[in-house]
N, C-alpha and C positions, 0 to 999 in steps of 0.2 A: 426520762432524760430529755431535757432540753435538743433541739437539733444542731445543724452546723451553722445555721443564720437566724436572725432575731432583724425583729422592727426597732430601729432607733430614731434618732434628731442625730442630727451631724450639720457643721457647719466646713466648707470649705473654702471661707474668705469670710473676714471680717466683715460686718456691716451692720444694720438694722434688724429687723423679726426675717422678713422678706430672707435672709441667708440662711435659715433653721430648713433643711432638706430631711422630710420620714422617706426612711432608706430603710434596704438589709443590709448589714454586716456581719461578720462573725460573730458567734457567740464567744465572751469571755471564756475561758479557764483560771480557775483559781489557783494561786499557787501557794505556797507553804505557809499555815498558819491563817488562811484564808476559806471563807465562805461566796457560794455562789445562790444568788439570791432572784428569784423569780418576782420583777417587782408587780405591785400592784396600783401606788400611787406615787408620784415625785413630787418634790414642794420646794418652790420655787423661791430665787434668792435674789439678791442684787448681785451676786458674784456672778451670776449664770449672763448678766446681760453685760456685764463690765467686760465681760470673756468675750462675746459674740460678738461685742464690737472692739477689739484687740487692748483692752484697758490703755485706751490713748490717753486718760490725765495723769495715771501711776509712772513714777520717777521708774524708768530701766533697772535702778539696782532694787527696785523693791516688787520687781514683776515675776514671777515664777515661771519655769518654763510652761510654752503653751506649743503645742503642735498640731497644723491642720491635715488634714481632716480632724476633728475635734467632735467630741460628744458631751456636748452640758452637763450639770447637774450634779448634787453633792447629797441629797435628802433623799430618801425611800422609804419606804414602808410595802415590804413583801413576805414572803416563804423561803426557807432555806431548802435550794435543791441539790448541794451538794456540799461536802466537808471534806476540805482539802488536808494532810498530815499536819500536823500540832495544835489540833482544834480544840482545846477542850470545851464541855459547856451551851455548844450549839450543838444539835444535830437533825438529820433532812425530816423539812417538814414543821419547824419550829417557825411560828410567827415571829418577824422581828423589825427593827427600823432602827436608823441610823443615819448620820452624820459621816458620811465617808470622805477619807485620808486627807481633809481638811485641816489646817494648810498647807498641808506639806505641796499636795497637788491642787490647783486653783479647780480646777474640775475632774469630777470620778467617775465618769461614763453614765449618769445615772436615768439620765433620757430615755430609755429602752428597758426591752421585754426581762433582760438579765442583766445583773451588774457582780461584778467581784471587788471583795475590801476585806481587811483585817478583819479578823472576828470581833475583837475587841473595840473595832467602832458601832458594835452593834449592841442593841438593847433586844430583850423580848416584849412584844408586844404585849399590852394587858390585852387579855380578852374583852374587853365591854370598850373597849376604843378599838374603830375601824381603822380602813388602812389610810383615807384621806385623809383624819387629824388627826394618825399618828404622822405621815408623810410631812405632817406641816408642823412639826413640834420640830426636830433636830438644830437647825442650824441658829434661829431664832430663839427656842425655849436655851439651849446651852450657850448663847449672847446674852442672853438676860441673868443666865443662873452663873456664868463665868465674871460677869461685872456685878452681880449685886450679892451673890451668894459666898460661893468659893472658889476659887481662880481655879484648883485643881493641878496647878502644872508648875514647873520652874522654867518654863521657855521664856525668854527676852521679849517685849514688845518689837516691833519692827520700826515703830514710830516715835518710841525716847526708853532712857535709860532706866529713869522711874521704875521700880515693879508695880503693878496693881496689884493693891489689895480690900477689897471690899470692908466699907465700914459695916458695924454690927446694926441691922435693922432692928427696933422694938417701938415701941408703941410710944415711947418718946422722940420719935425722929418724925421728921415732915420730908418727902419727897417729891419733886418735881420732875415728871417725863414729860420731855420734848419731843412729839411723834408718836401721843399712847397710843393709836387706834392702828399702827402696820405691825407687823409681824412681832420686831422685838415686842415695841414700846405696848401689845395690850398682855405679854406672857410677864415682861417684867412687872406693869401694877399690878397684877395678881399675886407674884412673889412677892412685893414688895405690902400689899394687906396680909399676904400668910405669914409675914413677920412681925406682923401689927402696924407699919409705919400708915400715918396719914400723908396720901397719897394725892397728889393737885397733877391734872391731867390738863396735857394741852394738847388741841388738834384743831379742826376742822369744826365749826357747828353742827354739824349733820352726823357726826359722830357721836355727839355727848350722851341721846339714852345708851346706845350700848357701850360704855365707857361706865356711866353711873352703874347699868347691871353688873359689871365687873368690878366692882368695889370702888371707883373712883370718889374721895371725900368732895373734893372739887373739881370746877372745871375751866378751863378756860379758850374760849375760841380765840384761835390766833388772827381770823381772817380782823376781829373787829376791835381786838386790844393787844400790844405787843407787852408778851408774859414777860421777857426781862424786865417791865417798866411795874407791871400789878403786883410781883410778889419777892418780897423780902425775906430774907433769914433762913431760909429753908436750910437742913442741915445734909441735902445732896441735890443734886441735879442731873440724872439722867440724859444724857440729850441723843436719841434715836436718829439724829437729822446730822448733828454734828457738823463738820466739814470748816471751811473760813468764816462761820458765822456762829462757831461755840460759843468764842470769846464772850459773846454779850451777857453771857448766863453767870459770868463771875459776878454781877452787880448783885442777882440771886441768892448769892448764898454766903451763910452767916461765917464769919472769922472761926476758922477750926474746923469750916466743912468742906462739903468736894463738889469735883465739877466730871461728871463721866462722861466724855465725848467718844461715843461709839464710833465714827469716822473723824479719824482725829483733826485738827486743824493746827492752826498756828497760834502759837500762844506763847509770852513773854515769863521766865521762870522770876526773875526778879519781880513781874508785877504781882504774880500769884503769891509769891512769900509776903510783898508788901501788906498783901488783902487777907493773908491767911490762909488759904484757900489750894488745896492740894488738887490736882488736875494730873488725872491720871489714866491711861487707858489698856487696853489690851486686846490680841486676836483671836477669838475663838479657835476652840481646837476639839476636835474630834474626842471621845469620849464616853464608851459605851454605859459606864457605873455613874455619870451624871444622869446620861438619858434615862436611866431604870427608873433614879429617882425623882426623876418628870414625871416619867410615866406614869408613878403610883398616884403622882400628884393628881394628873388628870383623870387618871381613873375613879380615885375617889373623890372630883369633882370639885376640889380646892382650885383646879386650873382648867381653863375653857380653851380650845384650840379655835379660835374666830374663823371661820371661812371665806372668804371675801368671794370664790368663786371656783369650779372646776371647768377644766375641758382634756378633751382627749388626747392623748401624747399625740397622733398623728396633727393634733393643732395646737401645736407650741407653737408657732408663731403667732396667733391668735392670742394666747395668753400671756406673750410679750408682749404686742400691742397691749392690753389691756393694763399690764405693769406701766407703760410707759404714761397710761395719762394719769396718774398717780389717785394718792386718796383714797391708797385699799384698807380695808379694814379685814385686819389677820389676814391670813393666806392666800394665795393661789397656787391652786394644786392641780397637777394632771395626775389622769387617770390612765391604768392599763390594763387592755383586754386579757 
């Protein structure tokens, strides 16, 4: 049995990496319907740093509660060390990983030696996948598999009234991702060839052989051509980057198709009807029966978990710096002793 205190990250003031303190704190208790989880790797989000520095560009009414002391982190991959009443389906000692109580709670303690979450945000681990690139599939692989695959949910976007719903991918469709080589954007081109679509990747140059290893039909470096200008017709647009600079991507894509801005931005519904062009987006959400079927994915090696780097939970603040100078390719993942 776990003790009365565990190693975590805590922050107890907004700010930069520098505010991430490895502390003790008490060990979680799971309560009804819940698992308590010994982790072994955490994988790392944009939510974790939006949190740490108090989400100062999110509008108040769309901020979740946050309360300090605070403990990061939404992704794990560990051991089930305890099964709290109405569990079915886990029990101690079962590998698993998940995406925890995302969105409900902007952050799920995941920083540390133990974490507690619904059972049902958890998947089982395959065996032939370790705990680092499962820790890096949750939050990322179900943002990729919730916009391209099956939404899975009847929740409201936060950001327009629209619902998402994913066009059908097949081998007649041409896809564009904006941002293939970070976390989403290289789990999405991979979904996005297991469905047959030809796949035009845009990133960094330094990126493209391992973009092309991952199936990428084409490529395009943003630093030396601006892709809304090189490519036409496509019949979606992925954009991993998203934000007040989706917009441009409508020029991309052909009358009848779409525009997925993963961080939404601002966009005029009358110009989109003019162009044809359905823009639509939505928030990931926690989901243990999507993650199963990543898992098999990556197991049987249809899907690649990129690692862009590890370091030790006691230096998350080292692996924020590192998030911060951008142009990771796939994950960053801490590890736990």
């Amino acid at each position: 049995m776990p003790t009365q205190t565990m190693k975590a990250i805590r922050l107890h003031e907004y700010g930069g990496p520098e505010v991430l303190r490895y502390e003790d704190v008490p060990t979680p208790q799971p309560g009804p319907g819940e698992v308590l989880v010994r982790v072994h790797a955490v994988g790392l989000n944009p939510p974790d740093w939006y949190a740490r520095e108090g989400m100062p560009n999110v509008p108040e009414k769309l901020k979740p509660p946050m309360h300090l002391p605070l403990i990061p982190g939404t992704d794990v991959s560990g051991v089930v060390e305890a099964v709290a009443d109405g569990v079915d389906g886990l029990a101690v000692g079962d590998e698993v990983f998940g995406l925890l109580r995302f969105p409900n709670a902007l952050q799920a303690d995941a920083y540390a030696e133990y974490v507690t979450a619904p059972a049902s945000d958890f998947a089982r681990k395959p065996a032939a996948v370790d705990h680092v690139h499962a820790a890096g599939l949750p939050m990322s692989g179900l943002t990729a598999w919730q916009f391209l695959i099956e939404l899975g949910h009847d929740h409201p976007s936060p950001f327009q009234e629209a619902r998402h719903t994913p066009i059908a991918l097949d081998g007649g469709k041409t896809v564009l991702i904006n941002g293939a080589a970070g976390g989403v954007g290289h789990l999405a081109l991979q979904l996005a060839k297991w469905k047959g679509a030809r796949v035009i990747a845009v990133a960094s140059g330094g990126h493209e052989q391992f973009l092309r290893e991952l199936g990428a039909d084409d490529f395009i470096d943003y630093t030396k051509e601006s892709p809304e200008e090189a490519v036409r017709d496509v019949d979606l647009v992925l954009d991993t980057v998203g934000g007040p600079h989706s917009r441009r991507f409508l020029r991309s894509v052909k009358r009848g198709g779409s525009l997925y801005p993963v961080y939404f931005g601002d966009f005029d519904d009358e110009e989109n009807a003019r162009l044809g062009v359905t823009v639509t987006g939505t928030q990931v959400r926690a989901n243990g029966a999507q993650l199963a079927e990543l898992g098999r994915l990556v197991e049987d090696g249809t899907v690649r978990v990129g690692i862009d780097s590890t370091f030790p939970l006691a230096e998350a603040a080292t692996a924020h710096e590192r998030a911060a100078r951008g142009h990771i390719r796939g994950k960053i993942v801490l590890t736990v002793a």
